[in-house]
PDB file with one MODEL, atoms N, CA, C and O in Angstrom:
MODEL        1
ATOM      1  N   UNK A   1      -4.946  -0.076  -3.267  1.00  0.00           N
ATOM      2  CA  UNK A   1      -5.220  -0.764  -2.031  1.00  0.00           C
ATOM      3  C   UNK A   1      -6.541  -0.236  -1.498  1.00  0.00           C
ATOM      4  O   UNK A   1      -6.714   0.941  -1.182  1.00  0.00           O
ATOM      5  N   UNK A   2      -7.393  -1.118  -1.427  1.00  0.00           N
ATOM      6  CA  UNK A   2      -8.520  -0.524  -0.771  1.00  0.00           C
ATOM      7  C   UNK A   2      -8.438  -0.338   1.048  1.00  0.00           C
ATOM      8  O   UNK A   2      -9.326   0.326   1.584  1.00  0.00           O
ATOM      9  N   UNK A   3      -7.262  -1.003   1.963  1.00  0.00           N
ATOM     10  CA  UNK A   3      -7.465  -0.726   2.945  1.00  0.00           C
ATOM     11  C   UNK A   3      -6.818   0.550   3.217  1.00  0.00           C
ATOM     12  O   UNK A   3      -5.786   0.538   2.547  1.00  0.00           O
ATOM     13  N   UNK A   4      -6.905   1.714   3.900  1.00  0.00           N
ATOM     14  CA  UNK A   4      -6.043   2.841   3.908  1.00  0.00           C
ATOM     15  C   UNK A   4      -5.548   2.701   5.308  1.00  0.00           C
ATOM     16  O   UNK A   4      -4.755   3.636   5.415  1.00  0.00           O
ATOM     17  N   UNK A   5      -5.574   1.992   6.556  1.00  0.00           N
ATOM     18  CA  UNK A   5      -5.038   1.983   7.567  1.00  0.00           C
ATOM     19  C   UNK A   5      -3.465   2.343   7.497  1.00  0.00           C
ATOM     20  O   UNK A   5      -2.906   2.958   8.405  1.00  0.00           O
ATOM     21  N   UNK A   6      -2.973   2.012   6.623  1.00  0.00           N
ATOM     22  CA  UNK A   6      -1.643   2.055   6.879  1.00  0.00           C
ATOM     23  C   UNK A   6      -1.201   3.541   5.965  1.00  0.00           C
ATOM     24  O   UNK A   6      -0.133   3.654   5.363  1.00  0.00           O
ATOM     25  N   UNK A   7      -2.193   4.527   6.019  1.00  0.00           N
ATOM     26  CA  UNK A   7      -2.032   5.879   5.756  1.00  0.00           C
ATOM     27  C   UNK A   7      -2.700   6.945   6.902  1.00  0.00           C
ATOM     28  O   UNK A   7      -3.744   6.815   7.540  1.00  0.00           O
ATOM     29  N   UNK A   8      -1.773   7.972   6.918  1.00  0.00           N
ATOM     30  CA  UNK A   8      -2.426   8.868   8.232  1.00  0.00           C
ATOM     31  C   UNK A   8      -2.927  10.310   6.958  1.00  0.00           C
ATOM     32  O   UNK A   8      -2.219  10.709   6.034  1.00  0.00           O
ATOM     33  N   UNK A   9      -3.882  10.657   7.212  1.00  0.00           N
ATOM     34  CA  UNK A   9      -4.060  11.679   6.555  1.00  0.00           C
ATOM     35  C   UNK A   9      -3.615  13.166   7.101  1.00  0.00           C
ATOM     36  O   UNK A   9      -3.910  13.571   8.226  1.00  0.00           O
ATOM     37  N   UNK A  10      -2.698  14.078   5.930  1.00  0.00           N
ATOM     38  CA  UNK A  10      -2.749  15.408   6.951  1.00  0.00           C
ATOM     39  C   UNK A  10      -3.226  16.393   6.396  1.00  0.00           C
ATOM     40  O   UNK A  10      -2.821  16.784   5.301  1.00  0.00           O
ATOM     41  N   UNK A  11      -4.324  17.053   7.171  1.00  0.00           N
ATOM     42  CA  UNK A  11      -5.048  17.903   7.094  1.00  0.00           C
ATOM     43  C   UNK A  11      -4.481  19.602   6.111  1.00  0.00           C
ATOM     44  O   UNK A  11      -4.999  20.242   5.195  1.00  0.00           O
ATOM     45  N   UNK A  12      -3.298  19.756   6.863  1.00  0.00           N
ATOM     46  CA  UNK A  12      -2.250  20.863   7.048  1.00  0.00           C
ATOM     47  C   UNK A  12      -1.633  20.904   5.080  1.00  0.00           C
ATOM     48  O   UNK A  12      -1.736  21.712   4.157  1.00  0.00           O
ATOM     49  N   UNK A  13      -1.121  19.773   5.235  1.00  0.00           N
ATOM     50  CA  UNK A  13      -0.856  19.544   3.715  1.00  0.00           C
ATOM     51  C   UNK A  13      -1.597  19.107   2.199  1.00  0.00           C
ATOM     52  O   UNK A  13      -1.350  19.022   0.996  1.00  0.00           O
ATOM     53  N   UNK A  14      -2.843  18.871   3.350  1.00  0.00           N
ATOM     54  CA  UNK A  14      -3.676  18.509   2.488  1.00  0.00           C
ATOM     55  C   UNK A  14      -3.238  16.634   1.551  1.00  0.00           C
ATOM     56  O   UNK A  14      -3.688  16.401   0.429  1.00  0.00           O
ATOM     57  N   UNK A  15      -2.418  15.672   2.258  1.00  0.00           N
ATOM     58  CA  UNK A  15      -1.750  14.467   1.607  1.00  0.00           C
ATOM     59  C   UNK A  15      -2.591  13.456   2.668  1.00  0.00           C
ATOM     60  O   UNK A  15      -3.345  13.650   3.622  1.00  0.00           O
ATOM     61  N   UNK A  16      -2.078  12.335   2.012  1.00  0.00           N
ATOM     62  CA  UNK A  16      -1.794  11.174   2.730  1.00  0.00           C
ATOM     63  C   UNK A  16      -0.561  10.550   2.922  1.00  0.00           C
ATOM     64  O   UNK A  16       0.207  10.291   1.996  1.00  0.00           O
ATOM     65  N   UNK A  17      -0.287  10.228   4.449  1.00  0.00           N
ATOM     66  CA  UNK A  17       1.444   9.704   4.236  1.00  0.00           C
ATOM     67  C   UNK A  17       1.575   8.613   5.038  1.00  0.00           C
ATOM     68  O   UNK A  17       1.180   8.545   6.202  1.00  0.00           O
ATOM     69  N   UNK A  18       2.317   7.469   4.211  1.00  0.00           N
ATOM     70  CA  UNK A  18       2.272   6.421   4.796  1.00  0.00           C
ATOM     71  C   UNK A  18       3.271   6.066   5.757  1.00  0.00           C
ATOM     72  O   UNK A  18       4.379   5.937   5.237  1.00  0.00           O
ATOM     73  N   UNK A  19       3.240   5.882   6.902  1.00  0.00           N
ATOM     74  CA  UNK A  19       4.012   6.008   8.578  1.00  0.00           C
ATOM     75  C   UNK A  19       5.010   4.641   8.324  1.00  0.00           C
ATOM     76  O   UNK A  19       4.806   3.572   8.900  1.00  0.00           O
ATOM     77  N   UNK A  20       6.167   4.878   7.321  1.00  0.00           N
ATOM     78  CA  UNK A  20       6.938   3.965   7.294  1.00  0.00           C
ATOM     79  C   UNK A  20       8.041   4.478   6.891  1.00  0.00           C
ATOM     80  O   UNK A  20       7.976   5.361   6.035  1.00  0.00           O
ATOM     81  N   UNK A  21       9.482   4.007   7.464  1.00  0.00           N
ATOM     82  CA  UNK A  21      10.623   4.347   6.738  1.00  0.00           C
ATOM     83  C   UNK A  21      10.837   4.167   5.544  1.00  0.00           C
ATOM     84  O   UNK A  21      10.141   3.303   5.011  1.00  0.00           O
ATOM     85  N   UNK A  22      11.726   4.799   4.797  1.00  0.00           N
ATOM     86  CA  UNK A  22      11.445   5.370   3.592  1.00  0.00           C
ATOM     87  C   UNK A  22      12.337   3.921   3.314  1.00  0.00           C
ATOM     88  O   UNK A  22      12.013   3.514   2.198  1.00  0.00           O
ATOM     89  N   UNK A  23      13.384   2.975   3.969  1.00  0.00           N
ATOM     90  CA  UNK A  23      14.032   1.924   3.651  1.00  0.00           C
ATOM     91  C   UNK A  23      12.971   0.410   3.657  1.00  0.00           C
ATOM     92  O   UNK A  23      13.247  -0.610   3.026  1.00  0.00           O
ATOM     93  N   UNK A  24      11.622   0.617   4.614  1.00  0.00           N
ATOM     94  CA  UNK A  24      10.790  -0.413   4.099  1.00  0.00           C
ATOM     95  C   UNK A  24       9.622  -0.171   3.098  1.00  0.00           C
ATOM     96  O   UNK A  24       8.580  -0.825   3.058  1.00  0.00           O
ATOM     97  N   UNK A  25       9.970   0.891   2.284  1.00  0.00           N
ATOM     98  CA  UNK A  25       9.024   1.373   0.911  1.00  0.00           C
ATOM     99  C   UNK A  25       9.700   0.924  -0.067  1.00  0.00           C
ATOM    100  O   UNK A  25       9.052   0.883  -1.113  1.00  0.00           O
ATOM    101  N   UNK A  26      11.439   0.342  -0.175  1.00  0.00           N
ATOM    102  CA  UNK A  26      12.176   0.060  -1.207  1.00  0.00           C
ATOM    103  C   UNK A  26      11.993  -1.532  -1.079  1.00  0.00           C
ATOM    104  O   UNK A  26      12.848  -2.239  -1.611  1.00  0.00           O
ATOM    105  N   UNK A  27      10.835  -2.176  -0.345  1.00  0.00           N
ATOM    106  CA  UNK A  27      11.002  -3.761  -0.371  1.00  0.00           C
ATOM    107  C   UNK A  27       9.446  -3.759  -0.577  1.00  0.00           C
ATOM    108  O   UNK A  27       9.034  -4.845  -0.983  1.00  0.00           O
ATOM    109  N   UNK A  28       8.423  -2.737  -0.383  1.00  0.00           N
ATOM    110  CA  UNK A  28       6.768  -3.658  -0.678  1.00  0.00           C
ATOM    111  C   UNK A  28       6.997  -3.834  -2.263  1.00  0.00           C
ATOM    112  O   UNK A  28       7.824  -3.121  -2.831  1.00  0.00           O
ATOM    113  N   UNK A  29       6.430  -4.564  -2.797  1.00  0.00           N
ATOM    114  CA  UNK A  29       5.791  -4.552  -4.113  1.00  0.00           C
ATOM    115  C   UNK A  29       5.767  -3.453  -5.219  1.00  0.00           C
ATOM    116  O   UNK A  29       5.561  -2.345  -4.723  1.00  0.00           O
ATOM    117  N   UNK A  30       5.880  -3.442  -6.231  1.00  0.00           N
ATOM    118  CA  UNK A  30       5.647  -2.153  -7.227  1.00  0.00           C
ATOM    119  C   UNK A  30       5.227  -2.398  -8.009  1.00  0.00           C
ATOM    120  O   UNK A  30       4.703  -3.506  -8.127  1.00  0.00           O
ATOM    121  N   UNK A  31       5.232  -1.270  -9.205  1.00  0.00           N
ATOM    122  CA  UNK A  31       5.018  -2.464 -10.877  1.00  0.00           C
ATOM    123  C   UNK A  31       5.243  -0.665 -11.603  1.00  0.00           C
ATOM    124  O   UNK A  31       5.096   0.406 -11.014  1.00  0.00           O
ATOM    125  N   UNK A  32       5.652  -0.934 -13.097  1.00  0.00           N
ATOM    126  CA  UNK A  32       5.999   0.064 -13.354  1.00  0.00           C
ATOM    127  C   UNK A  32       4.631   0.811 -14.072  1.00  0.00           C
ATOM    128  O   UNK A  32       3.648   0.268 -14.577  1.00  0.00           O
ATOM    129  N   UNK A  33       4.962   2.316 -13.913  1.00  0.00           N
ATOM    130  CA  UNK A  33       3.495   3.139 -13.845  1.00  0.00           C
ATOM    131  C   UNK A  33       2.822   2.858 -15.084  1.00  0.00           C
ATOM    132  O   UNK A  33       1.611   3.069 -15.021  1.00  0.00           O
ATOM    133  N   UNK A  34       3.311   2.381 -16.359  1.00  0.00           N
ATOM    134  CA  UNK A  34       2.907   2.108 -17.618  1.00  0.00           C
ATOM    135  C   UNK A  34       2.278   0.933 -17.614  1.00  0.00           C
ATOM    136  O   UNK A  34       1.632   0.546 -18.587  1.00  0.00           O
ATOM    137  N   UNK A  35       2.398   0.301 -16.595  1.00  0.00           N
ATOM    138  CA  UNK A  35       2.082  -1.291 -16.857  1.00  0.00           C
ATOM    139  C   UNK A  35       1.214  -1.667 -15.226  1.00  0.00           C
ATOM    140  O   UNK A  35       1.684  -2.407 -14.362  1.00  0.00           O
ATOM    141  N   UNK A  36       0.072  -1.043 -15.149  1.00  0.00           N
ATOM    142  CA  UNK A  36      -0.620  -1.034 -13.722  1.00  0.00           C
ATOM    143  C   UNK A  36      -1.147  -2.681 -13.602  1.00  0.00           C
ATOM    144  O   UNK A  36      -1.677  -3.418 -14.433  1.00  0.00           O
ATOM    145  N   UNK A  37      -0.748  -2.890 -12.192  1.00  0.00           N
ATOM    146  CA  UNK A  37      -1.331  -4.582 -12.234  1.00  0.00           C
ATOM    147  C   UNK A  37      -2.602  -4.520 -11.874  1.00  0.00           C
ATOM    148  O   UNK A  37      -2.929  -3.520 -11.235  1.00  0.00           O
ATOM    149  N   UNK A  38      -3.599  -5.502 -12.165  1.00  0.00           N
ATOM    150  CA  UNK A  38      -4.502  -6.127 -11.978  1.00  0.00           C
ATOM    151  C   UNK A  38      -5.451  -6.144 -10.538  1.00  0.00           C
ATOM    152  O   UNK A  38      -5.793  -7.173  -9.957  1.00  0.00           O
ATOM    153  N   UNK A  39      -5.757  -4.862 -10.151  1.00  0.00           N
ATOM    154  CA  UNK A  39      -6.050  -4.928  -8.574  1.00  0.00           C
ATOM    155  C   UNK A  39      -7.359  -5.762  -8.098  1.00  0.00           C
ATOM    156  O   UNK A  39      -7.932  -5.680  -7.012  1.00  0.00           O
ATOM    157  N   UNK A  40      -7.644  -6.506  -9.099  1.00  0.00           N
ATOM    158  CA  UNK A  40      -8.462  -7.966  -8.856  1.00  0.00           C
ATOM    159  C   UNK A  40      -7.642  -9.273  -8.402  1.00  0.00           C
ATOM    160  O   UNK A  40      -8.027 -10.264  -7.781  1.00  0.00           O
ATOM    161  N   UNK A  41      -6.270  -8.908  -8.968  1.00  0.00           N
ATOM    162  CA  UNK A  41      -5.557  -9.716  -8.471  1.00  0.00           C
ATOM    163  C   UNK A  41      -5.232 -10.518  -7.298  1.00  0.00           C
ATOM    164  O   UNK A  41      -4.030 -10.658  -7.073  1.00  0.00           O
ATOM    165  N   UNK A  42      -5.957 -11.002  -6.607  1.00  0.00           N
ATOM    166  CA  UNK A  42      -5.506 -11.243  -5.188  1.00  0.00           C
ATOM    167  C   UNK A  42      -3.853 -11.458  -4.442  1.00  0.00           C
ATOM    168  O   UNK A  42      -3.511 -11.023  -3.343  1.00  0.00           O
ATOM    169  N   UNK A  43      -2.957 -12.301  -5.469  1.00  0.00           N
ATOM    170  CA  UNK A  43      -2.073 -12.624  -4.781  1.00  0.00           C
ATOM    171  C   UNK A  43      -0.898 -11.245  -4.632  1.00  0.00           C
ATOM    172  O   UNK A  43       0.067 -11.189  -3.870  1.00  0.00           O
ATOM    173  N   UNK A  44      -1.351 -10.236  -5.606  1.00  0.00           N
ATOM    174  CA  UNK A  44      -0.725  -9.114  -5.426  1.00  0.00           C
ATOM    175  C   UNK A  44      -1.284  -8.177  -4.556  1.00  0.00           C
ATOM    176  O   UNK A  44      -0.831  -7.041  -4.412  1.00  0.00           O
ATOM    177  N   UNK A  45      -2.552  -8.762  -3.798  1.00  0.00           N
ATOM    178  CA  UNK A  45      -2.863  -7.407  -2.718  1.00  0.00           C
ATOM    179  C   UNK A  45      -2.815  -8.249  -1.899  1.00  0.00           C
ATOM    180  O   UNK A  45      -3.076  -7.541  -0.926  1.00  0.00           O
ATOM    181  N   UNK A  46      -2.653  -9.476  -1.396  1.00  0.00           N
ATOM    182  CA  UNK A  46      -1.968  -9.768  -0.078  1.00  0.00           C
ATOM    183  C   UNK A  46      -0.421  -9.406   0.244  1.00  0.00           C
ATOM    184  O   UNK A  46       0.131  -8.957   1.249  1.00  0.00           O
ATOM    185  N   UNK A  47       0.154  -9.885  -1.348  1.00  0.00           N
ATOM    186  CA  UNK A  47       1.461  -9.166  -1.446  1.00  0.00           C
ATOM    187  C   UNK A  47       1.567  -7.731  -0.333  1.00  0.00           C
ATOM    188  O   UNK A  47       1.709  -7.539   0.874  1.00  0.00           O
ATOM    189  N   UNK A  48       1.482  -7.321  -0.967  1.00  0.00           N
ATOM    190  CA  UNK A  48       0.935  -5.271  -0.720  1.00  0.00           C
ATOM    191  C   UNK A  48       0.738  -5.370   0.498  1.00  0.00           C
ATOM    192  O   UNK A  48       1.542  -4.808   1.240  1.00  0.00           O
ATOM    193  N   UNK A  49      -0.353  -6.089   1.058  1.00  0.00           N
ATOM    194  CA  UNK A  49      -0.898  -6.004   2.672  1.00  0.00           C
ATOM    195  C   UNK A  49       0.494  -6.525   3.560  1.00  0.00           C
ATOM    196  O   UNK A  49       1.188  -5.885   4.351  1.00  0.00           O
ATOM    197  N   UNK A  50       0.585  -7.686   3.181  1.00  0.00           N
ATOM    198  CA  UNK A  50       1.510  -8.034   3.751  1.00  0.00           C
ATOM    199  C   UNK A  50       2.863  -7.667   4.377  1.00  0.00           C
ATOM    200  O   UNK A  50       3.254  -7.805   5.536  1.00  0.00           O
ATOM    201  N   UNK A  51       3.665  -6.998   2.941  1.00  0.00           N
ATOM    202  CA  UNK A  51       4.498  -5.774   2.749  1.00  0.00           C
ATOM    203  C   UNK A  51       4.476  -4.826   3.790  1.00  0.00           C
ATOM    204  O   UNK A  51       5.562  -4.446   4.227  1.00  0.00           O
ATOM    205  N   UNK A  52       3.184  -4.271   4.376  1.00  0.00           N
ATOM    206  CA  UNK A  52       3.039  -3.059   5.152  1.00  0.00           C
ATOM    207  C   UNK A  52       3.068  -3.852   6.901  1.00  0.00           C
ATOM    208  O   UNK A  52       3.538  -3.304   7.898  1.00  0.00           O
ATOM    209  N   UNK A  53       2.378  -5.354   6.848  1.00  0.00           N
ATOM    210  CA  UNK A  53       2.290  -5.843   8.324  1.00  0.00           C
ATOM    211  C   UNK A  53       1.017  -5.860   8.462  1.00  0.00           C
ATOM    212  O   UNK A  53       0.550  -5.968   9.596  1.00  0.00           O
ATOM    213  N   UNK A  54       0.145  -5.754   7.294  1.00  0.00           N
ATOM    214  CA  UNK A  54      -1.918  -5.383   7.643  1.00  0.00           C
ATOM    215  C   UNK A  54      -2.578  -6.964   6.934  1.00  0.00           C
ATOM    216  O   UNK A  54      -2.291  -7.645   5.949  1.00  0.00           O
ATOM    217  N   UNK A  55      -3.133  -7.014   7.544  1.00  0.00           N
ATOM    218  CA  UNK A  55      -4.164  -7.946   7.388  1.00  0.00           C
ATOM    219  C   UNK A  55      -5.276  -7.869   5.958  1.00  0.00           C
ATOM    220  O   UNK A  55      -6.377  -7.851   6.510  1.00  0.00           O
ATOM    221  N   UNK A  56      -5.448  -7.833   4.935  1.00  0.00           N
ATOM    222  CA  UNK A  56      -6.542  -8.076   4.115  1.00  0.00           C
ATOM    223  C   UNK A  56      -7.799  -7.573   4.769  1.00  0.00           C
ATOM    224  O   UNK A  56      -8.516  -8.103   5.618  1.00  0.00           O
ATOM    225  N   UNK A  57      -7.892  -6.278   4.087  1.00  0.00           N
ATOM    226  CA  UNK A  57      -9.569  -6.006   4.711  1.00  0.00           C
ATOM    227  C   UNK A  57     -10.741  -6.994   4.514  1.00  0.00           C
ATOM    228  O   UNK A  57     -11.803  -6.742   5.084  1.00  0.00           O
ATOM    229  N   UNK A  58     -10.599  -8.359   3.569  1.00  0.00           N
ATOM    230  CA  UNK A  58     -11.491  -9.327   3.291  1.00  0.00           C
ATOM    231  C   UNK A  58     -11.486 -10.164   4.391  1.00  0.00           C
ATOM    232  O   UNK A  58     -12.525 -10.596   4.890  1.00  0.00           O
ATOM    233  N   UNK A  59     -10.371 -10.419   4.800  1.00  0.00           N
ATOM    234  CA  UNK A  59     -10.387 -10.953   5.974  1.00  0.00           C
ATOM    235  C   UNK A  59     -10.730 -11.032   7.186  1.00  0.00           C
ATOM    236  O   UNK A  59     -10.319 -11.958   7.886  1.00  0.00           O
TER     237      UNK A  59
ENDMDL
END
């Protein structure tokens, strides 16, 4: 995902963590780690955006 809004960075831990219950991470989008999709893809990164409630940074 190129937009990172929907990640808070922490300093302390040195991560990024995304500010969502861990029950709406079991409904965005996935794909399995062997088989990475196409992040030219468009209809899978509106997917993704969408998923989180964010807008398309193209947009």
């Amino acid at each position: 995902m190129s937009h990172i809004s929907a990640f808070e960075y922490n300093i302390t831990i040195n991560e990024y963590i995304i500010d969502d219950p861990k029950e709406g991470l079991e409904t965005v989008p996935g794909f399995d780690s062997d088989h990475w999709p196409s992040m030219s893809d468009e209809k899978w990164n509106r997917d993704v955006y969408k998923s989180y409630g964010r807008s398309p940074y193209w947009e």
